[in-house]
N, C-alpha and C positions, 0 to 999 in steps of 0.2 A: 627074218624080221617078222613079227606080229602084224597082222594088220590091224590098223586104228577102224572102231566106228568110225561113220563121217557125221556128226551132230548138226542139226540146224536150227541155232538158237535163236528165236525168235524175241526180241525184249517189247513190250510194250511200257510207258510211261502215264499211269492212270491219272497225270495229275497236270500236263499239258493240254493246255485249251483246247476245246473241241473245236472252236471257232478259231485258228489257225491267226497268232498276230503275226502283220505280215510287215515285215522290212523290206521295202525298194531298196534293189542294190544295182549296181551293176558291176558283170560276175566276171570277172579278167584270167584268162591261161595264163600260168605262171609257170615258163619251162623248167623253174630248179622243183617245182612239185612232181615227183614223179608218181607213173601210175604203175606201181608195182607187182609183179606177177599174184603174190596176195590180194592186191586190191583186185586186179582182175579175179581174181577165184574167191572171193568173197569171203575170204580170209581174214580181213581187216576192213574198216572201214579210211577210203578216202582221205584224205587231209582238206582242210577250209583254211584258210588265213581270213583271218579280218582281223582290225584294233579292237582297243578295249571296249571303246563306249561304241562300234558297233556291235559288241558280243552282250554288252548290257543291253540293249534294245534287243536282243533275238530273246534273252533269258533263259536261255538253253545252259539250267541249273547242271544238267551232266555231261554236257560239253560235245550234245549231238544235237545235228540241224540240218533240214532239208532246207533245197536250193530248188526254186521251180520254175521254168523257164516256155521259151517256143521256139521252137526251130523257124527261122524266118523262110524258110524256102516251103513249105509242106503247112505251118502254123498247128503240129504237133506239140501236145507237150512232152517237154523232157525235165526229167526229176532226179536230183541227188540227194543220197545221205552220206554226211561226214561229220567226221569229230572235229572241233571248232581246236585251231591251235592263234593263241594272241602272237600279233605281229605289231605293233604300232607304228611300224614303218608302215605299212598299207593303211590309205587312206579312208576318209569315213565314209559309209555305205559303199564298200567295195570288198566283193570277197574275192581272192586269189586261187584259184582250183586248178588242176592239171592240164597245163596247155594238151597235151595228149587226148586228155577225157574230154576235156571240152569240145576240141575239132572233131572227135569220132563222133560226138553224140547231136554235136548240132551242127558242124561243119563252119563253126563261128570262131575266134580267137576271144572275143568280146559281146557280151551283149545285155542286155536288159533283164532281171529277172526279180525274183522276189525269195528273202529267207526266213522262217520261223521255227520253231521249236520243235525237235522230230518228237510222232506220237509211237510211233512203230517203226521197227528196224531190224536186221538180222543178221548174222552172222554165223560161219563155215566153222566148226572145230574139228581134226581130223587126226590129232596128236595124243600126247601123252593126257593132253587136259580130261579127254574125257574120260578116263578110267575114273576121275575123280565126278563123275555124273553116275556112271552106270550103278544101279543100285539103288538111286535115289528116286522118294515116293512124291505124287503129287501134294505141295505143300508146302515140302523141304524147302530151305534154302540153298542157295549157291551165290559164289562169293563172287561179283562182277568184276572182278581182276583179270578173272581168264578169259577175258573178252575185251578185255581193255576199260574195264569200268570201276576206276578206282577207288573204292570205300563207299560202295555199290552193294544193298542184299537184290537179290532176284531169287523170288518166289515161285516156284514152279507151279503151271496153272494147269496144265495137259500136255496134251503131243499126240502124235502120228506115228504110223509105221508108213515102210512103203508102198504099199496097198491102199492107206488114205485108211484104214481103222484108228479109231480115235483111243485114246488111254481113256479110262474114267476112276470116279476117284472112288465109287463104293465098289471095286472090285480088287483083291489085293491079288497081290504078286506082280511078276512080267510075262502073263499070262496071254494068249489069244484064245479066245472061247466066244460062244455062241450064246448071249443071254436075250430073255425076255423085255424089251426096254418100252416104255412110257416115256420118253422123253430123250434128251439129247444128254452128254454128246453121245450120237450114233444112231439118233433117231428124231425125225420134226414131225410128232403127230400132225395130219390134215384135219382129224374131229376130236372131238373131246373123248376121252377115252380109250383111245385105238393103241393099241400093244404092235407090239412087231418082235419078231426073233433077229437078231442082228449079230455080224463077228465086231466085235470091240476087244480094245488091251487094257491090258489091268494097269493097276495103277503105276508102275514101280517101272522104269527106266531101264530095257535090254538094249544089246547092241543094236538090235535091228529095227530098233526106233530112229527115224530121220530126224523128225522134226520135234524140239522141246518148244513149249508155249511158257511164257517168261512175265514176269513183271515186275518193274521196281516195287521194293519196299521202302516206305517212307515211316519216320516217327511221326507216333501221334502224337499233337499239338494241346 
């Protein structure tokens, strides 16, 4: 058997408030939610239940939303991202999440929290999907199906290797080389002017890229 890349797709959503709208909820373990060996490996994301018209107040237009809470014993916070799935049997302002995840993370069945429209999120590819990545240059599109994002474009914005070298986009191929940089990604001048020699990756998508940098595409209005 071939070994898969393992991809770490990064999505951002440029067009969710900066300023976080926030619905009070209060967030209930639900033991038929499971928290699936995927979920744990980051694989997938989560399940949410809520009803309708709490899912119109999150406005989480692609059906992903962080949940942000406190662990009552420590008053850390603790933070979910999941895909919103409608339930209208669960009541309003009440999200339903994995009794499992929820006791591991806050040692609570129930409690207090707050949910709003996820800005950033990621996700593990480790299968056949990515053959359908590798190859692809800063720019391209990718079709957000393979991550669960259905009729979905995502824009590819950068990436990483495992070393943390960043891809950039005026350099072609799936290159690792040494260039002269003014600027980022792979350099943050201190003075006006200052060059540096630095390894960065070119622009184009190899197996031994970890991480892709993502972002919804939206039609223009």
């Amino acid at each position: 058997m071939v070994d898969m890349p393992d991809f770490k797709i990064v999505v951002n959503d440029p067009e969710a408030p900066k300023k976080e709208k926030l619905v009070k909820v209060k967030v209930e373990g639900d033991p038929e939610i499971q928290l699936t060996d995927k979920v744990k490996e980051k694989l997938e994301l989560p399940v949410f239940k809520v009803n309708s018209k709490t899912a119109s107040e999150i406005g989480a237009v692609h059906g992903v939303a962080t949940i942000r809470m406190r662990r009552p014993d420590t008053g850390d916070k603790v933070k979910f991202t999941g895909r919103i799935i409608i339930d209208d049997n669960v009541p309003d302002n009440v999200v339903k999440v994995s009794m499992e995840q929820l006791i591991n993370a806050t040692g609570q069945n129930e409690l207090e929290g707050e949910i709003f429209r996820a800005r950033a999120w990621q996700i593990r590819i480790n299968d056949e999907r990515t053959q359908t990545i590798i190859g692809l240059k800063i720019g391209d599109y990718i079709d957000g199906s393979i991550i669960g994002l259905k009729g979905v474009k995502l824009a590819i914005t950068g990436g990483s290797d495992i070393s943390g070298f960043p891809m950039r986009p005026d350099i072609s191929g799936p290159v690792k080389k040494k260039v002269l940089l003014s600027g980022p990604p792979g350099f943050h001048p201190e003075e006006d002017g200052e060059r540096r020699r630095k390894t960065v990756r070119g622009n184009t998508i190899a197996p031994d890229i970890v991480q892709i940098n993502t972002k919804i595409v939206y039609e223009s209005k």
